[in-house]
C-alpha positions as CSV (number, residue, x, y, z in Angstrom):
1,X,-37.2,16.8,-31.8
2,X,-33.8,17.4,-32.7
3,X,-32.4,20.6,-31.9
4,X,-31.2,23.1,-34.2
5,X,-27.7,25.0,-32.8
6,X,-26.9,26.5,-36.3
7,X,-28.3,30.3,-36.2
8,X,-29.1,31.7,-39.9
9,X,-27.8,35.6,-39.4
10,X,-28.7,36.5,-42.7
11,X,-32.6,36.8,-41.5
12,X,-34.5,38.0,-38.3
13,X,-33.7,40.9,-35.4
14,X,-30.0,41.7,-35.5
15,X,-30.2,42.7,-31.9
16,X,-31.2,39.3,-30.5
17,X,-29.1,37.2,-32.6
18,X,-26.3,39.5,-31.6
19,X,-27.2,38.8,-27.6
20,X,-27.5,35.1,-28.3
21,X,-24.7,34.7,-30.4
22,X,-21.9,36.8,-28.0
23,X,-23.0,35.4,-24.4
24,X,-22.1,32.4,-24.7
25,X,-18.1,33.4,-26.4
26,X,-18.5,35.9,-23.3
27,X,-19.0,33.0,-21.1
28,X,-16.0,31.4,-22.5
29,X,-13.6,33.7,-22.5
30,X,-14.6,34.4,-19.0
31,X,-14.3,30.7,-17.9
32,X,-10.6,30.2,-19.6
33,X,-9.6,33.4,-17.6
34,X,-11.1,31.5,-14.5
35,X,-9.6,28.2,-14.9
36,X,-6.1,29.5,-15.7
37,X,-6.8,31.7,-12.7
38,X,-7.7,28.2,-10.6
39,X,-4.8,26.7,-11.9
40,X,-2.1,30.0,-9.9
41,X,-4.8,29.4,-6.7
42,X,-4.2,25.6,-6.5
43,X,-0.8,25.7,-6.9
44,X,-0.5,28.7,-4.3
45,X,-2.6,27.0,-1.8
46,X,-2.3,23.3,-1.8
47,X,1.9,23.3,-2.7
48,X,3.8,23.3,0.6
49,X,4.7,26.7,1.1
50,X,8.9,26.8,0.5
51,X,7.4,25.5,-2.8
52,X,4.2,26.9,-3.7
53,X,5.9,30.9,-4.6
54,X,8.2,29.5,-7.3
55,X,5.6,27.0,-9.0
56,X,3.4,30.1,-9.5
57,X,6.0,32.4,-10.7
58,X,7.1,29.4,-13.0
59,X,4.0,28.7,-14.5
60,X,3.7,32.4,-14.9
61,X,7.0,32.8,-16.4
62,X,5.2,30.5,-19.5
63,X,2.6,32.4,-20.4
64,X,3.6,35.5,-23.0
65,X,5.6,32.8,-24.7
66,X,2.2,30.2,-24.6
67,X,0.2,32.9,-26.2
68,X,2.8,34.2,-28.8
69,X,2.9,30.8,-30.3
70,X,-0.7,30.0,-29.8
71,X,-1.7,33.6,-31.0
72,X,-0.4,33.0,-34.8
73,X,-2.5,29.5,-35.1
74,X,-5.7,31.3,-33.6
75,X,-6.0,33.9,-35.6
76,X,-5.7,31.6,-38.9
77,X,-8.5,29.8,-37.4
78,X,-10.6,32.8,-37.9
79,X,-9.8,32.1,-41.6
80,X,-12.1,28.9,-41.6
81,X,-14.9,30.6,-39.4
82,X,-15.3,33.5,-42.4
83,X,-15.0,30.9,-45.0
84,X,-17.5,27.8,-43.6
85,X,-19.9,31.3,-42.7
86,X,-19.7,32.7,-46.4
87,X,-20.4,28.8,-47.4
88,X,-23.8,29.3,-45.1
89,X,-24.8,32.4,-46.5
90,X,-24.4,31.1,-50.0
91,X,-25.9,27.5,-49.3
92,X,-22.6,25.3,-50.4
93,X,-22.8,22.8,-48.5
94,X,-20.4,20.9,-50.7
95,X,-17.7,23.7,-50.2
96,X,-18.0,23.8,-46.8
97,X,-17.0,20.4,-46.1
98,X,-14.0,21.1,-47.9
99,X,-13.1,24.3,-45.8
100,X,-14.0,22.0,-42.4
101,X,-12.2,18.8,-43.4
102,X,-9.0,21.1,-44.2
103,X,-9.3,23.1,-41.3
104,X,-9.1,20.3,-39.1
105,X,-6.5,18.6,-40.7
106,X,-4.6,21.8,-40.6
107,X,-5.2,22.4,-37.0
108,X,-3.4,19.0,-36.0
109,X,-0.6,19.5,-38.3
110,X,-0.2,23.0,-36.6
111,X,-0.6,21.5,-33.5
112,X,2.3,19.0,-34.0
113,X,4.7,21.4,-35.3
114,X,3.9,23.8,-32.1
115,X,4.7,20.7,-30.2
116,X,7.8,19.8,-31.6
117,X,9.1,23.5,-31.6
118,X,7.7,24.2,-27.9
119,X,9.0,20.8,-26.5
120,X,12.0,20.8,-27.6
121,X,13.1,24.7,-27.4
122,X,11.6,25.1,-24.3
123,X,14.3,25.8,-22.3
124,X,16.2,27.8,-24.9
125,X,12.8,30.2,-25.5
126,X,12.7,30.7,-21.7
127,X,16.2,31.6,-21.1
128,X,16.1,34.1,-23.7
129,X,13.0,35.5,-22.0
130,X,15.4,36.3,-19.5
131,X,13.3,33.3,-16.9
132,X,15.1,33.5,-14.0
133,X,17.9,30.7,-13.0
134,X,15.4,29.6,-10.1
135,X,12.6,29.4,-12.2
136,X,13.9,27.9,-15.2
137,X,13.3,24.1,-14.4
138,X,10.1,24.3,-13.4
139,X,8.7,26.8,-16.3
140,X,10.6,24.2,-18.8
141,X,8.7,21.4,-17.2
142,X,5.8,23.0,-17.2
143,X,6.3,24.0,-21.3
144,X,7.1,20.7,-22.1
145,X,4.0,19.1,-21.0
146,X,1.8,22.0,-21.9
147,X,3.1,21.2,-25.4
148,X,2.5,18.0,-25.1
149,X,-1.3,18.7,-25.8
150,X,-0.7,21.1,-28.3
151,X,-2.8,19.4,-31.0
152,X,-5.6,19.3,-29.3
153,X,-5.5,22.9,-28.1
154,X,-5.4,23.3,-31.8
155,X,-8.3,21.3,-32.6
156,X,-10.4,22.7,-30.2
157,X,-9.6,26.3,-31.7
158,X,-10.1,25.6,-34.9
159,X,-13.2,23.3,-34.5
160,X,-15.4,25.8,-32.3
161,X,-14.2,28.9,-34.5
162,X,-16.0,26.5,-37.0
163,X,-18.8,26.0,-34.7
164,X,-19.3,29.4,-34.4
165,X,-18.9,30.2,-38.3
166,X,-22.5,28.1,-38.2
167,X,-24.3,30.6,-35.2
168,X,-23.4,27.2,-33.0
169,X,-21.6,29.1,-29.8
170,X,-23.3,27.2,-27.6
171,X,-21.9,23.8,-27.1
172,X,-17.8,25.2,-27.2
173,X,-18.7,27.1,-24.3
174,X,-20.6,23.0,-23.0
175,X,-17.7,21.4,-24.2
176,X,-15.5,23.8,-21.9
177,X,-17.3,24.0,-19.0
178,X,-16.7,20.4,-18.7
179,X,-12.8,20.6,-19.7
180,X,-12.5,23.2,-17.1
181,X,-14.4,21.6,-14.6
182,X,-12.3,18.6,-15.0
183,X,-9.1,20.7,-15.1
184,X,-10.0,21.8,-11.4
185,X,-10.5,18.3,-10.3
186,X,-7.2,17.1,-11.7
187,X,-5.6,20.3,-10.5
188,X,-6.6,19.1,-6.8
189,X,-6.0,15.5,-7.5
190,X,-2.4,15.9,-8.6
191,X,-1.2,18.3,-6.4
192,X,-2.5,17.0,-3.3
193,X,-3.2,13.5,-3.5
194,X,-0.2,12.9,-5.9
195,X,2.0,15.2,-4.7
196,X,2.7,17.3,-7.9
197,X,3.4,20.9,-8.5
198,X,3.8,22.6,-11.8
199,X,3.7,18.9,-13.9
200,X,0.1,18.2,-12.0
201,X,-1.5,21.6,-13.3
202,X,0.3,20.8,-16.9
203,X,-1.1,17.8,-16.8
204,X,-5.3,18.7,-16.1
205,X,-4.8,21.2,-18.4
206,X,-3.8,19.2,-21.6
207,X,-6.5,16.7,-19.8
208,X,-9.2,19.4,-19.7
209,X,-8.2,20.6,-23.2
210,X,-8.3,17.0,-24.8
211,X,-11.8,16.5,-23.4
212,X,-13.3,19.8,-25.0
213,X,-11.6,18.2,-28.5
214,X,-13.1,15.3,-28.5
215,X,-16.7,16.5,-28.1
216,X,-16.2,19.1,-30.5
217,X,-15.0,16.6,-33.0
218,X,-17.8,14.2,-32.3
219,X,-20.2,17.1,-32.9
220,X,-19.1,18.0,-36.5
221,X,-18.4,14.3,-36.9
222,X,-22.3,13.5,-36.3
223,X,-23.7,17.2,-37.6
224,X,-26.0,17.2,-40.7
225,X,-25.1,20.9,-41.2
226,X,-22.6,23.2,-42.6
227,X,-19.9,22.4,-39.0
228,X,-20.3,18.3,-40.3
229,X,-16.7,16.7,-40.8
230,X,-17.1,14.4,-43.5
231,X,-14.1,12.3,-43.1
232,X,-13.2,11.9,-46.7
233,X,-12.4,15.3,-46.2
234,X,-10.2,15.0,-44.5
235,X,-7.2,16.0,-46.5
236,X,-5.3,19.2,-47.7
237,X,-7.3,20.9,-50.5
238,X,-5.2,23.3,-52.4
239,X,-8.0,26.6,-53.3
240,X,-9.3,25.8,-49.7
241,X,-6.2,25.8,-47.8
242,X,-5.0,28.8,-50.1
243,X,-8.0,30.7,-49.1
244,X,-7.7,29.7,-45.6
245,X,-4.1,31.3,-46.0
246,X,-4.8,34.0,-46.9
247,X,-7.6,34.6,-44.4
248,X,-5.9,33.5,-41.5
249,X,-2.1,34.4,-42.1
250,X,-2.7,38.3,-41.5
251,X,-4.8,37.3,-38.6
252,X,-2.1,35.6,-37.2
253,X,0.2,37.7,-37.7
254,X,-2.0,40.6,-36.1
255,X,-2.4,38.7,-32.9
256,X,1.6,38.7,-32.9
257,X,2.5,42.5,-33.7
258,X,0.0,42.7,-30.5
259,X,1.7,40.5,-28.2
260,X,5.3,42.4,-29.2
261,X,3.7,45.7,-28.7
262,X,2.3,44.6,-25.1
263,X,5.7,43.4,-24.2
264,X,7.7,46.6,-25.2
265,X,5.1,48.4,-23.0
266,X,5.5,46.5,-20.3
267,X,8.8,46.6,-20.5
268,X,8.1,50.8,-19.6
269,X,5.9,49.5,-16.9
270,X,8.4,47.6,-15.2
271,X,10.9,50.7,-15.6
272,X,9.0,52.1,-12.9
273,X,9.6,49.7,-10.4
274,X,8.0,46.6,-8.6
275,X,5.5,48.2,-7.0
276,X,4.4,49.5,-10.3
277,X,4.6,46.0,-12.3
278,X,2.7,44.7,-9.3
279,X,0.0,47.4,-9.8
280,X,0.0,46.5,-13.1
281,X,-0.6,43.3,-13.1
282,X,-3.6,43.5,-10.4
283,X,-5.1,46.3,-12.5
284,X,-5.2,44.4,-15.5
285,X,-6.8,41.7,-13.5
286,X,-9.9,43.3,-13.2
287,X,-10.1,45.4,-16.6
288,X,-9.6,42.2,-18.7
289,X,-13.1,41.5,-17.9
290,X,-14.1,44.5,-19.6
291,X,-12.0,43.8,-22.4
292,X,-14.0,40.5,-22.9
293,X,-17.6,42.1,-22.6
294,X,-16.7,44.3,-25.9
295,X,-14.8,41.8,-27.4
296,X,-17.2,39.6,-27.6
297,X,-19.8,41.2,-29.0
298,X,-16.8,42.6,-31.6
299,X,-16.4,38.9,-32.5
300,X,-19.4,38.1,-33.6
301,X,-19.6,40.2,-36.6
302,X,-17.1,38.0,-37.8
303,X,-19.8,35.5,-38.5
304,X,-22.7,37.6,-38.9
305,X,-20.3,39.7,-42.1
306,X,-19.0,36.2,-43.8
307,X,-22.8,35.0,-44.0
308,X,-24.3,38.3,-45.2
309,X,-22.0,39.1,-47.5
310,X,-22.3,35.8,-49.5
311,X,-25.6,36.3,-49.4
312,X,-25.1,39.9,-50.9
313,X,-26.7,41.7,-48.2
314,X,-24.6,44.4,-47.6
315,X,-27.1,46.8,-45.5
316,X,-27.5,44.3,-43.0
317,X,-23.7,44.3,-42.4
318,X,-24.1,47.8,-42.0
319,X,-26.9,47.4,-39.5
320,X,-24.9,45.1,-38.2
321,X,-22.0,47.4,-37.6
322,X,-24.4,50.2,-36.3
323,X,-26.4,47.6,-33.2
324,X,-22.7,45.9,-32.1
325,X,-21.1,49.1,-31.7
326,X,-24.5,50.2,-30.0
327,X,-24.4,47.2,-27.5
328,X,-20.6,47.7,-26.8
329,X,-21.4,51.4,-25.4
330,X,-24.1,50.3,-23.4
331,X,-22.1,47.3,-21.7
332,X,-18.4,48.6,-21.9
333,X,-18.0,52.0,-21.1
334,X,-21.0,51.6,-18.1
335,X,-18.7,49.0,-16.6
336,X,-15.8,50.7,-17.0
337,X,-16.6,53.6,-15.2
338,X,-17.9,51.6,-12.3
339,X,-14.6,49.7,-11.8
340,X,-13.1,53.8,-11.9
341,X,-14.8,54.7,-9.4
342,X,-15.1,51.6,-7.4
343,X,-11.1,51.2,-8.1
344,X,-9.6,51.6,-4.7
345,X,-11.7,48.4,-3.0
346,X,-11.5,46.1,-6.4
347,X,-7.5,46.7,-6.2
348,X,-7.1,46.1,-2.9
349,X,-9.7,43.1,-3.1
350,X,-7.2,41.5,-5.6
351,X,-3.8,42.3,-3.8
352,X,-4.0,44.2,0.1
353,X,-1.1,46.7,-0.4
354,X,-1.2,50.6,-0.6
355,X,1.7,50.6,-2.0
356,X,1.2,49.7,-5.4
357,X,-2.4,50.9,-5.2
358,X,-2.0,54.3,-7.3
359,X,-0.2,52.3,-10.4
360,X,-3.2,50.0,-10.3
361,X,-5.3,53.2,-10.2
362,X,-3.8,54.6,-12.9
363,X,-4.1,52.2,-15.1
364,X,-7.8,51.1,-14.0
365,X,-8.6,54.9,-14.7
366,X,-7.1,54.7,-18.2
367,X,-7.9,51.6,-19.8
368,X,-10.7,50.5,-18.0
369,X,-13.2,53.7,-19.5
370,X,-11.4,53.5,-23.1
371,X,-12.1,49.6,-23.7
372,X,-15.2,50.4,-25.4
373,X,-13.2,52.3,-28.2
374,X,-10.4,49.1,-28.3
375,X,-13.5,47.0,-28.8
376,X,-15.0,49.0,-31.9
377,X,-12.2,48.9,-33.3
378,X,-11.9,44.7,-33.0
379,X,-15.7,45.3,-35.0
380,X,-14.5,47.4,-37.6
381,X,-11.6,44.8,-38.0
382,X,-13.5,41.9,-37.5
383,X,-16.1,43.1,-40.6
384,X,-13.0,43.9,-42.9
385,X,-12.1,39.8,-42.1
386,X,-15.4,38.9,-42.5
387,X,-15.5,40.6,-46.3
388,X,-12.3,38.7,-47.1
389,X,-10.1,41.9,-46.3
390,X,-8.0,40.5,-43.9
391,X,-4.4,42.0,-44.7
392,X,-5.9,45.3,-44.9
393,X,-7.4,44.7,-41.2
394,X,-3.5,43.3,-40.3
395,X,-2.0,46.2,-42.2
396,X,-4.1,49.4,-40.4
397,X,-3.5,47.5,-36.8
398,X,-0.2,47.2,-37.4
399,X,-0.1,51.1,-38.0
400,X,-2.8,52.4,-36.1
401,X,-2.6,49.7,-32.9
402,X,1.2,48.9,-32.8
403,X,3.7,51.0,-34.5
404,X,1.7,54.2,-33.3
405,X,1.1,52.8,-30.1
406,X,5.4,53.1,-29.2
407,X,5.7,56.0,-31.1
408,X,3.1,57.8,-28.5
409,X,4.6,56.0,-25.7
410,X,7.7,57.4,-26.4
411,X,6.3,61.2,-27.3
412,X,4.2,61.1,-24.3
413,X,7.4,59.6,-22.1
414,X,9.6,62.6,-23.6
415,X,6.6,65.6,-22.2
416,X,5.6,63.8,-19.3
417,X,8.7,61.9,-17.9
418,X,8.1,59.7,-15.1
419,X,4.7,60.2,-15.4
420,X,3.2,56.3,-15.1
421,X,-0.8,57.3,-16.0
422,X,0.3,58.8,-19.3
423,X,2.0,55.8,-20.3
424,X,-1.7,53.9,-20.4
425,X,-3.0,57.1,-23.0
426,X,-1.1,55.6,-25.8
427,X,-3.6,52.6,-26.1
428,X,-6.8,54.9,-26.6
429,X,-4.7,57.3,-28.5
430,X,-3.6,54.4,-31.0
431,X,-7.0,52.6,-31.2
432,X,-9.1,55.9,-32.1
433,X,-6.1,56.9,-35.2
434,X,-7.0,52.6,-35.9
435,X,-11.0,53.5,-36.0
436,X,-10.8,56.5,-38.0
437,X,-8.5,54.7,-40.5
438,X,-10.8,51.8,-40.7
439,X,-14.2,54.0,-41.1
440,X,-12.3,55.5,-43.9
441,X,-11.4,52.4,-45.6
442,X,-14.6,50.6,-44.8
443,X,-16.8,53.5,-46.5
444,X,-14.8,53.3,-49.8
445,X,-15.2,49.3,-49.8
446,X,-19.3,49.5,-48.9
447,X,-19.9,52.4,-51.3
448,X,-17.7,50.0,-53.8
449,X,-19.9,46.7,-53.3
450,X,-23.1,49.1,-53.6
451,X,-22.0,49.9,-56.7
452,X,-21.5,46.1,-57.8
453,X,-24.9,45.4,-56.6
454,X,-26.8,48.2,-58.3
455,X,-25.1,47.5,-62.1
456,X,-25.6,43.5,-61.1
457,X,-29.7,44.6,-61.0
458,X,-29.2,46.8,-63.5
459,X,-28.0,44.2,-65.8
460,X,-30.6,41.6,-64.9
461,X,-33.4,43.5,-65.6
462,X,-31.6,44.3,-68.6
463,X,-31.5,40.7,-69.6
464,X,-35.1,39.9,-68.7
465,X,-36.3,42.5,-70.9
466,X,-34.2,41.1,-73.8
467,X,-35.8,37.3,-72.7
């Protein structure tokens, strides 16, 4: 018997489907934060050791510039996930393949044009990152390839954000597993057998990402359901890419007003010193994993919102809404306060110096009991995508998340100077102003489709009594 990976969220226990749906995205966020994290180990051990320091800080050097270019892309792949979901909930097949065969199409030609604008401004992109002199040949070596594979980072975006439009989250986190698994393999392989450094990681990983593609693509390629990629499809159609547009534009656009916001406060971190970006960067080693727990769970109301409200069933968005948010306290904040209190020996786990163990502290103590509210806010933000308001979901996180965000830095900075644990209060500071804004605006759309609803049944009845 053939089985079934699509989930129908507009039916059954919101609860389970919730679980079912978010472990597995947990489990892959967790496992890309692993294999990039496998790709700094192998490069620290198995390079010769007058070598093995600069290949990690180079390949480290890449990575705010990898996800600032990646970031825009992603989040217009969240346009396709609302859009092949509302086609579920509404049983339109037909449209769907449109939405899947542009997507795809779309991710490769975003891919390329990544490529050609990461391949050949590499170096230029770097050095106005300030990279240092010592670093900059390797890092540009390291882009270069990385870039290389662009397309197919792309396609693997935009084909399991499809995936998971469906309730399929299960075979993107197969698919990666075995990309990663290969990644290590190569990692080892080039570095020690080979002899590479920075060009044997960038190699596995386009490798690794190519290989997660491909079996994506051969999924929707043999799929019977709403994911299937019907290859004359294939093409640019003008409504569908215009709604995936404007979907997936404000997205994108989101996940860059983050990474600029994150930059200017780390730019305050590293006012403080070394030891402090040190303890930095160890701290938010061990709280990104709480970060992924909520957002996880945040995410998938993206799906379960564009099915249910094609299918007009607004109170299970709600409910919806109400369980994630339920889940996310009972995960989140619980973990949170055990890395708090268990900070001193995960810090020192990471990185063995007292030194820089308060700024880890501080931050651990901050960020790592407030997640829970960053990650209601991604639910409230993920609904308002999910019901095709996506600008206004860019537009209150670029107030409430960002532009709030410095303005409290700086306040806080100017009452409490030199003060390095009040620097970490502007995050749960701007994400509960975000929340309250977005409760506000989501009561006035709800109370709005309600209305819709009632006068639609209102009218029907009319009409059958007429008939």
């Amino acid at each position: 018997m053939r089985k079934n990976y699509e989930l129908d969220m507009t039916e059954g226990p919101i609860v389970k489907q919730l679980i079912r749906f978010a472990l597995p995205i947990l489990a892959v966020n967790i496992l890309q934060i692993l294999f990039t994290t496998a790709d700094t180990v192998v490069l620290g051990r198995f390079v010769p050791e007058e070598r093995s320091t600069v290949a990690v800080a180079a390949v480290g050097a890449t990575t705010s510039l990898i996800n600032l270019l990646i970031g825009f892309f992603v989040g217009i792949s969240l346009g396709a996930n609302v859009l092949v979901a509302r086609c579920k909930g509404g049983n339109n097949p037909e449209r769907a393949k449109k939405y899947v065969g542009c997507s795809v199409l779309l991710s490769l030609i975003s891919g390329m044009a990544i490529l050609l604008i990461g391949f050949f401004g590499a170096e230029t992109f770097l050095s106005w990152m300030n990279c240092k002199n010592e670093l900059l040949a390797l890092a540009t070596k390291y882009l270069k390839i990385y870039f290389l594979g662009m397309p197919l980072i792309m396609l693997y975006n935009f084909a399991a954000s499809i995936l998971r439009a469906v309730g399929d989250t299960v075979r993107p986190l197969i698919f990666l597993l075995a990309g990663g698994v290969l990644n290590v393999g190569l990692n080892i392989f080039f570095v020690t057998a080979v002899g590479l450094d920075v060009e044997g990681v960038a190699i596995a990983t386009v490798a690794s990402n190519a290989v997660s593609a491909i079996c994506c693509l051969v999924v929707m390629l043999k799929s019977k359901g709403f994911c299937r990629l019907d290859l004359k499809y294939l093409r640019i159609f003008g409504k569908e890419l215009k709604d995936l547009l404007y979907l997936g534009i404000p997205s994108g656009l989101q996940k860059v007003f983050f990474s600029i916001t994150n930059v200017l406060i780390q730019a305050n971190v590293n006012a403080f010193g070394p030891f402090a970006t040190a303890g930095n960067s160890v701290s938010s080693e061990i709280d990104k994993y709480i970060y992924e727990v909520g957002e996880s769970l945040a995410i998938s109301t993206l799906s379960f919102t564009g099915q249910n409200m094609e299918a007009k069933k607004y109170d299970r968005v709600k409910e919806t809404i109400k369980k994630t948010i339920m889940l996310i306290v009972c995960t989140s904040l619980p973990l949170g306060i055990l890395a708090s209190v268990f900070s001193e020996p995960l810090c020192l786990a990471i990185r063995n110096d007292l030194a820089i163990l308060p700024y880890a502290q501080s931050r651990l103590y901050v960020m790592a009991t407030t997640y829970f509210i960053c990650s209601i806010m991604g639910v409230f933000g993920y609904v308002l995508r999910g019901m095709g308001k996506s600008l206004t979901s860019m537009i209150i996180s670029l107030v409430g998340s960002c532009l709030l965000r410095i303005v409290v830095v700086y306040v806080l900075g100017w009452f409490f100077p030199g003060n390095f644990l009040v620097l970490f209060l502007s995050y749960p500071i701007s994400w509960l102003i975000g929340v309250c804004i977005q409760i506000t605006v989501l009561s006035k759309l709800f109370s709005s489709l309600q209305k819709s609803k009632t006068a639609e049944i209102s009218e029907n009845k009319e009409n059958e009594k007429v008939a």
